[in-house]
Structures are given as structure tokens and as C-alpha cells.
N, C-alpha and C positions, 0 to 999 in steps of 0.2 A: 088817486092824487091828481093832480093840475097836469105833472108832467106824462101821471101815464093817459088821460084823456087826449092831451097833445098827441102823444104815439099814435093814437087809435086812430083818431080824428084823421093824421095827415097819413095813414097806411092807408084810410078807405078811401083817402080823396087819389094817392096815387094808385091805386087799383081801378076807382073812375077814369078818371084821366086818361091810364093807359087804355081803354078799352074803346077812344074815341073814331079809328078805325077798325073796321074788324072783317074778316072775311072764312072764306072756305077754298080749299083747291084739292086736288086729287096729281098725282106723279107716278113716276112709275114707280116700282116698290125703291125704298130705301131709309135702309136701318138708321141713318144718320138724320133720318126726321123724327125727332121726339119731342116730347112736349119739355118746356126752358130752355130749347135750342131756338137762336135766331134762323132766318130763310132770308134768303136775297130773293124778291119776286119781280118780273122782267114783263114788260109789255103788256102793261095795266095803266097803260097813260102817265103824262109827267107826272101828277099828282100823287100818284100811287105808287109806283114804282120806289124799293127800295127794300130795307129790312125791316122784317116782321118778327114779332113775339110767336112759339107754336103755341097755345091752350092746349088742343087737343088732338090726337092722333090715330089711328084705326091702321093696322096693317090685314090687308086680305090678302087669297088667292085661290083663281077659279080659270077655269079651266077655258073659259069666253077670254079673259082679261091677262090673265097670269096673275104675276105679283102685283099689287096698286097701293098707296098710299093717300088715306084720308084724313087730313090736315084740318085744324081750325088755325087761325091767327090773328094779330090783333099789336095796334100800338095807337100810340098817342098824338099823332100829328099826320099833316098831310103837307106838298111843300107848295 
């Protein structure tokens, strides 16, 4: 129908959208970084600095590093 192509249409453009910045960072280990959790990220310039969407997450640990956490993220604007 009309109305479910509308659905579609504006899910894929806000999925575009959000993904107009995006990045990677690595922290030290922590459980409370998961993917659909926002992150407050610090001292990435005026522009950048601020909250991000997670994508994606990796928890390791080894014995060089300890615990570490591998982060994607991503949002929609810059300011």
C-alpha cells in the first residue's frame, strides 16, 4: 500500500541519515558499552564532540592490554 511504502521509504532515509557521521574508538573494558547505547565522546574537536549512536561492539582481553572495549558509532549531524 501507499502507506506502507511511505514506512519504508522514511525508515531507510532515517537509517541514512543517522549514519552521516560515523566513527571507531577503543576504551578500557566496559559492560555498559553495547550496541543501542548512546556514548558521550570528548576531545574530537568542536565539531564532533558530543553523543553518539553504538553500531557495534567487541569486548576482549589479553594479557598485553587487559580488558579493552571495541566500539563503532555513528549519528546524524555535526554542530
Amino acid at each position: 500500500t501507499l502507506q506502507e511504502a511511505r514506512f519504508l521509504a522514511e525508515a531507510h532515509y532515517r537509517k541514512i541519515a543517522r549514519r552521516f557521521v560515523t566513527g571507531y574508538g577503543i576504551a578500557d573494558g566496559d559492560g555498559r558499552i553495547r550496541v543501542g547505547v548512546s556514548v558521550e565522546l570528548k576531545k574530537l574537536g568542536t565539531m564532533f564532540d558530543g553523543k553518539y549512536y553504538v553500531t557495534e561492539v567487541r569486548h576482549t582481553f589479553d594479557r598485553k592490554n587487559g580488558y579493552r572495549t571495541y566500539f563503532a558509532v555513528e549519528r546524524a549531524w555535526i554542530r
